[in-house]
C-alpha positions in Angstrom: 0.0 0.0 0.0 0.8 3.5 -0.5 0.3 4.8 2.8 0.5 1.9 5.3 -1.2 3.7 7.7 -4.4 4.4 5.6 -7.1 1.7 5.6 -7.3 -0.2 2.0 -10.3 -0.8 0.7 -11.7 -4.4 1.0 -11.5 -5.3 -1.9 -7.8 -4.1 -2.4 -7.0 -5.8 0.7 -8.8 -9.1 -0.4 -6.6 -9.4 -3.7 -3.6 -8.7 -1.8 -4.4 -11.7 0.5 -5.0 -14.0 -2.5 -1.4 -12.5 -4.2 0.0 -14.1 -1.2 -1.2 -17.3 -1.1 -0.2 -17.9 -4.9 2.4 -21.2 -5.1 3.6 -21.1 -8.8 5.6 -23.8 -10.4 8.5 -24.8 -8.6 11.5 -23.0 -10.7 9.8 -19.5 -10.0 10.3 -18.1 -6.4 7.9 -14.7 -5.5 9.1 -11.9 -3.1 8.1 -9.1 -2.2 8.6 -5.5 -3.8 8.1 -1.9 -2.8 5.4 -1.0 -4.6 5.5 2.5 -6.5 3.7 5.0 -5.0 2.2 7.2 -7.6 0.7 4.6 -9.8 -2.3 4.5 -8.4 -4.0 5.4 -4.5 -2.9 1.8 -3.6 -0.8 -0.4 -4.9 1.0 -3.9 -4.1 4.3 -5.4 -5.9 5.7 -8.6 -6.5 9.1 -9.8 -7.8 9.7 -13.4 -9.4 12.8 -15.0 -10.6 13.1 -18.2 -12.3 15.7 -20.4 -11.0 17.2 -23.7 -12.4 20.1 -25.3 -10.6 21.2 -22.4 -9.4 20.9 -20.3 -12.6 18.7 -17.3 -12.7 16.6 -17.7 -15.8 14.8 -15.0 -16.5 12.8 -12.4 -13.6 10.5 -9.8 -13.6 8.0 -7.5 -11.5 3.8 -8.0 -10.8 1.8 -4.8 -9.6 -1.4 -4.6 -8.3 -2.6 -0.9 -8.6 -6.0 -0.3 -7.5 -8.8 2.9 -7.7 -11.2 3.1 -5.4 -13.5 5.4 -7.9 -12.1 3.8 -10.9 -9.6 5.1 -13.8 -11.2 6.1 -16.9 -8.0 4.9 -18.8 -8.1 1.5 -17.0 -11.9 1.0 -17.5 -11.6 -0.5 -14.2 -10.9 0.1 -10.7 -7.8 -2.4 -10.7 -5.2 -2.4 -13.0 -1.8 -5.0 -13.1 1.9 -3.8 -14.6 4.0 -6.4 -15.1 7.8 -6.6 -16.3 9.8 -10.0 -17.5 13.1 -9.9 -18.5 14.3 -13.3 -19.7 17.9 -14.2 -21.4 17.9 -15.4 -25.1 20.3 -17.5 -27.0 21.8 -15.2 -29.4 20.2 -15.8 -32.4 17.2 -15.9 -31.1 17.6 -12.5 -30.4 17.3 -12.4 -34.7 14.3 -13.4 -35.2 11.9 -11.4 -36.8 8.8 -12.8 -35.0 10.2 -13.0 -31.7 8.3 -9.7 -30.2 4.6 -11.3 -31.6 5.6 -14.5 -30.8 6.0 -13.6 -26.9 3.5 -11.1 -26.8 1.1 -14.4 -27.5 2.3 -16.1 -24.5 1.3 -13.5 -22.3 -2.4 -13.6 -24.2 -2.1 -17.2 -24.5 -1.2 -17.5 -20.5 -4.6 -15.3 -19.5 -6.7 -16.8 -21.9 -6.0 -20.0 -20.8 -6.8 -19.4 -17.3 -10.1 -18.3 -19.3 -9.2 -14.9 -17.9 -11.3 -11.5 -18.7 -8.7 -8.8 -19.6 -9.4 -5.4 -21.2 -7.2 -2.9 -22.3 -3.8 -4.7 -22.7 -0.9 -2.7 -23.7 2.9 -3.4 -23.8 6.1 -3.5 -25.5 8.5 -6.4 -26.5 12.1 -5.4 -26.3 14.9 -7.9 -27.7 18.8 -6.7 -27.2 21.9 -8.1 -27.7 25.5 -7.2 -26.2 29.1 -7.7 -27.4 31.7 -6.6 -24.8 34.7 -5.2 -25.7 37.9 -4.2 -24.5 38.6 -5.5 -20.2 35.1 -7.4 -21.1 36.0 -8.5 -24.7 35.8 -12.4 -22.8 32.5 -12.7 -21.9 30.3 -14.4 -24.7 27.7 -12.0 -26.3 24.3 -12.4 -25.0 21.1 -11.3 -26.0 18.2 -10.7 -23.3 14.3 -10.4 -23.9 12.3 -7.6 -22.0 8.7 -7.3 -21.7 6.3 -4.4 -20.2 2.9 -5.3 -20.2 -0.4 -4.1 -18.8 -4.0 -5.0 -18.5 -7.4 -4.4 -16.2 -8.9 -7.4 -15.2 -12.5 -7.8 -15.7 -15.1 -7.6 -13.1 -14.6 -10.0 -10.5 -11.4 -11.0 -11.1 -9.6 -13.1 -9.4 -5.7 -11.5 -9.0 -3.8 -14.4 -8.0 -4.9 -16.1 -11.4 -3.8 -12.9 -13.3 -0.4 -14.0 -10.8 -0.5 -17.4 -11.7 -0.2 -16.7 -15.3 1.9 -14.2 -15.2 4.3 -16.7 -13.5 3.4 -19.2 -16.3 4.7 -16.7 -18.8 7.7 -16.2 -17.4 8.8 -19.6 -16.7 8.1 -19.7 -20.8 10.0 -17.0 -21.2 13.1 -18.7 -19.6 12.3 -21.8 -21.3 10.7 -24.2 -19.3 8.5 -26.1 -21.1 4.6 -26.2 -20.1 3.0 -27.5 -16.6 0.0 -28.4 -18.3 -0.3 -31.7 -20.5 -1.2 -32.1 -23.2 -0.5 -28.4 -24.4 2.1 -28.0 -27.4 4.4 -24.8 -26.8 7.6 -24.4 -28.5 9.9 -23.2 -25.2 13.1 -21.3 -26.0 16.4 -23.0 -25.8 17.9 -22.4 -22.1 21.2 -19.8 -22.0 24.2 -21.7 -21.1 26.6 -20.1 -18.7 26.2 -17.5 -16.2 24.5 -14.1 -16.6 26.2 -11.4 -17.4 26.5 -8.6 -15.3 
């Protein structure tokens, strides 16, 4: 919240309660964020980070803003933010259709949670690094960055919108799907350690 010493609205407080009860796959691991504080009268924040032996994946921010009266630009009283930043292999980073292509895991990750979302927004970012010079022996790496947005519709329950935010991420590392019997194409896994 905002101001911890103001009362949040039931509602507010009731979707924060279920944020924190979420338990996503195994490889992602929640903690929590200071939330930004002039987003919105109240907000929450989570951080996520997708861990396989030992290697950090891919990681990312959720935020929970909410409007008591509601936001005209939301259509909505509640609002999420969410940032994922995943490492690529290299040529991956080439591909044309990379920035559609993960834009439909996010809508593929809320729809199949037969989620309710209006006015999504967001950008796809793809960059690679060379290092030079003192750095010239690190391997280039490429990285995949995604800001996205959306109101959830009436009723919603915000630890879904969680849960499938955490389901895009873990894609966005590479994990392949929880689910069977779903085909999904993950991205090959970075080898090596992140660069700094």
């Amino acid at each position: 919240m905002n101001d911890p010493g103001a009362r949040a609205p039931f509602a507010f407080r009731q979707a924060v309660t279920s944020l924190a009860a979420v338990r996503p796959r195994p490889e992602v691991r929640l903690s929590p964020l200071p939330a930004p504080r002039r987003l919105a009268p109240y907000a929450h924040a989570v951080g996520a980070a997708v861990q396989v032996d030992g290697e950090e994946l891919a990681d990312g921010r959720f935020v929970l803003l909410h409007a008591p009266d509601g936001d005209e630009t939301w259509r909505g009283d509640f609002r999420v933010v969410t940032l994922v930043r995943a490492d690529l292999e290299p040529e991956l980073s080439t591909d044309p259709l990379l920035p559609e292509v993960a834009w439909t895991w996010l809508t593929e990750a809320l729809e199949g949670r037969g989620l309710d979302v209006r006015e999504p927004g967001g950008t796809v970012t793809r960059a690679e690094s060379r290092y030079f010079g003192g750095l010239a022996d690190r391997p280039a790496g490429a990285e995949l960055e995604m800001r996205a947005s959306w109101t959830p519709g009436d009723g919603a329950d915000a630890a879904a919108h969680l849960l499938a935010w955490c389901a895009l991420l873990a894609q966005c590392a590479g994990l392949p799907p929880e689910t069977a019997g779903t085909t999904v194409t993950a991205l090959p896994r970075r080898r090596g350690p992140r660069p700094a």
